[in-house]
N, C-alpha and C positions, 0 to 999 in steps of 0.2 A: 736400727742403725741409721744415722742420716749422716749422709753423703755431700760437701758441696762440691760442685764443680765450677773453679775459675776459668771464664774461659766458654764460649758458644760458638766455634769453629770448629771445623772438622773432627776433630777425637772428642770434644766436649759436647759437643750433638748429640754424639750417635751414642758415647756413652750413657749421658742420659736415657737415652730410649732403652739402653740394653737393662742397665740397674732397675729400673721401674719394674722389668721383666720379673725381680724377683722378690717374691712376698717380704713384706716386715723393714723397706728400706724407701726411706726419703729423701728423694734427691732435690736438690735447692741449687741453681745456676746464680751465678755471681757473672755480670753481663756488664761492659762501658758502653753498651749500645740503649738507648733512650727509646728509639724503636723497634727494639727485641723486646724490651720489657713493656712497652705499649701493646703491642702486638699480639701477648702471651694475655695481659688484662682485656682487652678488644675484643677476641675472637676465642676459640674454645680453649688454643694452648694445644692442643697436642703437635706431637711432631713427630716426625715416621720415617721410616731407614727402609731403604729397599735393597732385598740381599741379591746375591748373583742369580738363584735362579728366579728372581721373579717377585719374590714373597716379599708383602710390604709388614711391618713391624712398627707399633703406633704406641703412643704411651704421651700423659702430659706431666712434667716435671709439677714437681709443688710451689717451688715457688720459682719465679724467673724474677731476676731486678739488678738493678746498681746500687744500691746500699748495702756496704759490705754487712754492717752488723743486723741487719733481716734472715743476711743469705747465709752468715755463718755460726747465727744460734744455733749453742747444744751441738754443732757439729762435730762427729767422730772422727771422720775421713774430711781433709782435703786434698784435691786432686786439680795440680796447677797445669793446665794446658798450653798457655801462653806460652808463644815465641819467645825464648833465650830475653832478644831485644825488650821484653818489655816485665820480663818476670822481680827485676829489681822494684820496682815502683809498685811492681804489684803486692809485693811480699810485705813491704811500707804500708801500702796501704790497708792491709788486712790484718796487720800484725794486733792492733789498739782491740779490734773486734773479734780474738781466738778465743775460744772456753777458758778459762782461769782455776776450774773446780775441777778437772778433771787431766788427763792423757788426750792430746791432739795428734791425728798424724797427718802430718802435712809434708807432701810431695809431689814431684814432676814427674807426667806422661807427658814425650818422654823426656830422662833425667841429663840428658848428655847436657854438654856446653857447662859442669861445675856447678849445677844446681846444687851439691852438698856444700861446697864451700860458699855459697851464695847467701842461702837460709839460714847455715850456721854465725854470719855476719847479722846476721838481719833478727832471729833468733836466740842471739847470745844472752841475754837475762832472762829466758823462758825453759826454762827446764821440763814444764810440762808437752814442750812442743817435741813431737819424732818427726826429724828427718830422715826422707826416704825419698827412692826414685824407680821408674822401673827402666829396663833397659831401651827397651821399644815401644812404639804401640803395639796395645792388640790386635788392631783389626786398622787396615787400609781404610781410607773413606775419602770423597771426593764428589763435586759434582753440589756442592752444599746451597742451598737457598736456607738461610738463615729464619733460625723459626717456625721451617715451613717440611725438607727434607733434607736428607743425606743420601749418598749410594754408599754402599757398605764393599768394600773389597774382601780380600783374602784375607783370614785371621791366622794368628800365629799359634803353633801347636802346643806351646810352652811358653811361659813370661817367668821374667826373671827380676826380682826389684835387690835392692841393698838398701841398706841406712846407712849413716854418716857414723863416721869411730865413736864418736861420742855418747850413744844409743846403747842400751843392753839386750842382750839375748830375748830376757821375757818381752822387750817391744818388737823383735823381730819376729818370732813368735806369736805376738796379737795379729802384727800386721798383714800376716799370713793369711790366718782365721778371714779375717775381713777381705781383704780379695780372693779367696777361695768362694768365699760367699757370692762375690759378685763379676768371677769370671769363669766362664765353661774350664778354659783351659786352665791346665795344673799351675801352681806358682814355687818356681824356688825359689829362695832366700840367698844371696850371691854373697862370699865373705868380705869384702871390700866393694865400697864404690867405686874406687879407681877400674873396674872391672866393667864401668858403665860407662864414666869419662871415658873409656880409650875402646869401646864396641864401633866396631868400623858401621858406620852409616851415614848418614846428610851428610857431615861435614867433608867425608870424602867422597861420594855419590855424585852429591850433585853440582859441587864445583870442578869437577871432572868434565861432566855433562857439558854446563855451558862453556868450560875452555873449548874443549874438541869440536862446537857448535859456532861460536863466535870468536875464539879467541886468536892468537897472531895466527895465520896461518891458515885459521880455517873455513869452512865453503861459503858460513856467512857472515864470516866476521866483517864486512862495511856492506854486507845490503840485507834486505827484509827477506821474511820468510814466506813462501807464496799462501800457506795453508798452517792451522794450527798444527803441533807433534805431538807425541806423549813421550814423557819420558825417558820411559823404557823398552816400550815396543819400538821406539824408532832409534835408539840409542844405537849413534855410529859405533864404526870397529875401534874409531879412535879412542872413544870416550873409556870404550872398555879398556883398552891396556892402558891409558892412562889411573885410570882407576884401579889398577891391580899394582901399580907402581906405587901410586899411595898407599895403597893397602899394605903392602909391603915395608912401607916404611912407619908402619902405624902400628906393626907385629914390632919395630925394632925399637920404639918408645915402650911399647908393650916389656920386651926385655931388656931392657934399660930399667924401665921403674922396676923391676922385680929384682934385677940384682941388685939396685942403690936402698931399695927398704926392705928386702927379704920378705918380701910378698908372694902369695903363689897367684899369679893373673890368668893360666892357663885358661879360664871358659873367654879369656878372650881371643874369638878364633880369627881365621883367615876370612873375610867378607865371604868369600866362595861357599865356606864350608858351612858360616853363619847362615848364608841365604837358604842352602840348600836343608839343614836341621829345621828351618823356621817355617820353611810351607813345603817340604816335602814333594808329594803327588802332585801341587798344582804347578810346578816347571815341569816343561811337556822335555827340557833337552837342557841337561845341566854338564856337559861335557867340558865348557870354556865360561868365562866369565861373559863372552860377549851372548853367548846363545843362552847364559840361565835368564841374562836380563831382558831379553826379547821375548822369551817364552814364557815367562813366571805370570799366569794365569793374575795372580792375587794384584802384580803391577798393574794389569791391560787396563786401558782407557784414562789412565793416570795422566792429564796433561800439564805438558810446559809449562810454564810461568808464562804466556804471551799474549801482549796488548794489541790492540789496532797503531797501526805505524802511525805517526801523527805528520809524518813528511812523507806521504803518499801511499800507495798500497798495500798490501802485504799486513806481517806481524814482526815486533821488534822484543827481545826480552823483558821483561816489566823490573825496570830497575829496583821496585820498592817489595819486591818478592824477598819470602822469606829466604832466599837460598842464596840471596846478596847478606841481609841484615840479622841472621841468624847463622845459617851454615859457615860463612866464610867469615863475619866481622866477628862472629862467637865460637864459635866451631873450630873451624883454623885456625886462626888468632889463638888459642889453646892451644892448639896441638905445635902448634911452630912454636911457643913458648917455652911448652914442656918439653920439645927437641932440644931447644937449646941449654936450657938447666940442666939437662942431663949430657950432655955432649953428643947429643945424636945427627948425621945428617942426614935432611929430609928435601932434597932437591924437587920432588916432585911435588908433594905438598908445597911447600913455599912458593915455587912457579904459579899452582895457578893462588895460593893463596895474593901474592905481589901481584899478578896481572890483575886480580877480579879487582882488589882494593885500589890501585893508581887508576883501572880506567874506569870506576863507579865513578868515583870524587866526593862522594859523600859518606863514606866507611871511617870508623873510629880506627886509630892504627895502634897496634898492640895486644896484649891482653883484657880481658874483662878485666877493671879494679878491683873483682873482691876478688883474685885470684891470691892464694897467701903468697906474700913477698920473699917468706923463708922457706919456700916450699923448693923442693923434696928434704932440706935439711932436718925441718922441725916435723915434718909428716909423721 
């Protein structure tokens, strides 16, 4: 089976190293970096993940490069990593170089931000192509020196992917087989994507985070930070109920799309209850949302988005982080869409989605365009 993965950042790193792991599978990285792929022909090529307790994990992908039609000969699997922001261009660009003689399945780790109706745009005269997504990543990672290593976090006990309406049974089915191969953890098959679109995570996470962080009101919204954070371990009390408020209204999109399509979206759960299924044992104290996210083992060491202040000392949030130009310009931007197609109101989501977008100044305002125009009618 060969495997490509788009994409050499954190899940596409470490994934490599994991799939190498298992006999009879070739993984082929598809990179826009000129000096990934120098670097992979240079020197020996491997690249190694080191796990929580210690143990480093080394493996060299077979091929590393920027030409798409190298990286996605004969390919079975693709597996798109790329940020939301850049997955349009990328799907473009790879579409001319897919297998033609065969069943392709091509999909986002992870799927959120409408990846099905993305691909199925971009994919529309390819019938040989399966769209798919999975809900999360597998496995936390962070700390990435490109090329070189990864720190591997907490792995999820369960993954869950969908395919797009369009897909049959027997492709869900294949695509099963094939990620069972190449992940420890078990894989369900979820009956709807919209089940992945509306999985509470980034889009409500971490635009929470930097509201309660910098936003009106708060400790550092007009001055710098003395010292880097992480995410989660340091995640005020504010961020938390802020987040549980979205959450909240993210259950009420959730039933909303179910009553307007007669959909059953139930595995999409409360974040709390998501968190606490998804790593188990490794939250030391899941009693509140603000203590599962301080203690959740698989978070620790995960840090902020933060720059060196460039108007004196301290750290400032790094505006061109993915949690500006993914989570909130892709993320949000959905979900406030789909609030309103549906009649739902979402005051907390929209707050910080409108604060984070007016005071970037460089966020698209709206919807993704491939979002369907007629959507939920013609769903």
């Amino acid at each position: 089976m060969k495997v490509t993965i788009c994409g050499a950042g954190h899940t596409g790193h470490l994934n490599a190293i994991l799939f190498k792991q298992v006999p009879g599978v070739e993984v082929s990285v598809l990179t826009n970096s000129t000096a990934l792929a120098d670097r992979r022909t240079a020197g020996d090529g491997v690249w190694q993940a080191e796990t929580r307790d210690g143990r480093v994990i080394a493996a060299r992908p077979d091929h590393v490069g920027t030409d798409p039609a190298k990286a996605l000969d004969s390919a079975d699997l693709v597996i798109v990593t790329q940020p939301a922001q850049a997955r349009a261009a990328l799907l473009n660009q790879i579409a001319p170089h897919l297998p033609w003689d065969k069943k392709v399945y091509v999909g986002a780790i992870p799927g959120f931000c409408g990846f099905d109706w993305l691909a199925a745009k971009v994919f529309s005269e390819r019938e040989n192509v399966v769209i798919w997504g999975m809900k999360d990543v597998p496995h936390i990672a962070f700390d990435l020196i490109p090329g070189h290593s990864v720190r591997m976090g907490g792995a999820k006990a369960e993954l869950f992917v969908a395919l797009h309406r369009r897909e049959s049974a027997a492709s869900g089915t294949a695509l099963a087989a094939m990620l069972d191969r190449l992940y420890e953890a078990p894989v369900t098959l979820l009956r709807d994507y919209l089940e992945i679109t509306l999985t509470p995570g980034n889009a409500l996470m971490h635009p929470a985070v930097l509201y309660a962080l910098i936003g009106p009101g708060a400790p550092w919204e007009n001055r710098p930070f003395d010292e880097p954070l992480c995410w989660w371990s340091d995640c005020p009390q504010a961020a938390a109920e802020l987040l549980e408020a979205c959450d909240a209204e993210n259950q009420a999109i959730r039933r909303a799309s179910e009553a307007r399509l007669g959909i059953d979206l139930s595995s999409v759960k409360p974040l709390q209850q998501e968190l606490i299924e998804a790593y188990g044992d490794q939250i030391a104290d899941a009693r509140t949302m603000y203590t599962l996210l301080r203690t959740n083992r698989a978070y620790a060491d995960v840090r902020a988005p933060l720059v060196a202040n460039p108007s004196g000392p301290g750290f400032v949030v790094d505006r061109e982080s993915r949690a500006f130009h993914e989570d909130i310009a892709f993320g949000q931007a959905l979900l406030v869409t789909m609030a309103e197609r549906l009649d739902v109101a979402v005051p907390a989501i929209a707050k910080t989605y409108r604060w984070a977008r007016d005071s970037h100044g460089g966020l698209a305002a709206g919807a993704p365009a491939y979002v369907p125009s007629d959507w939920p009618e013609a769903a």
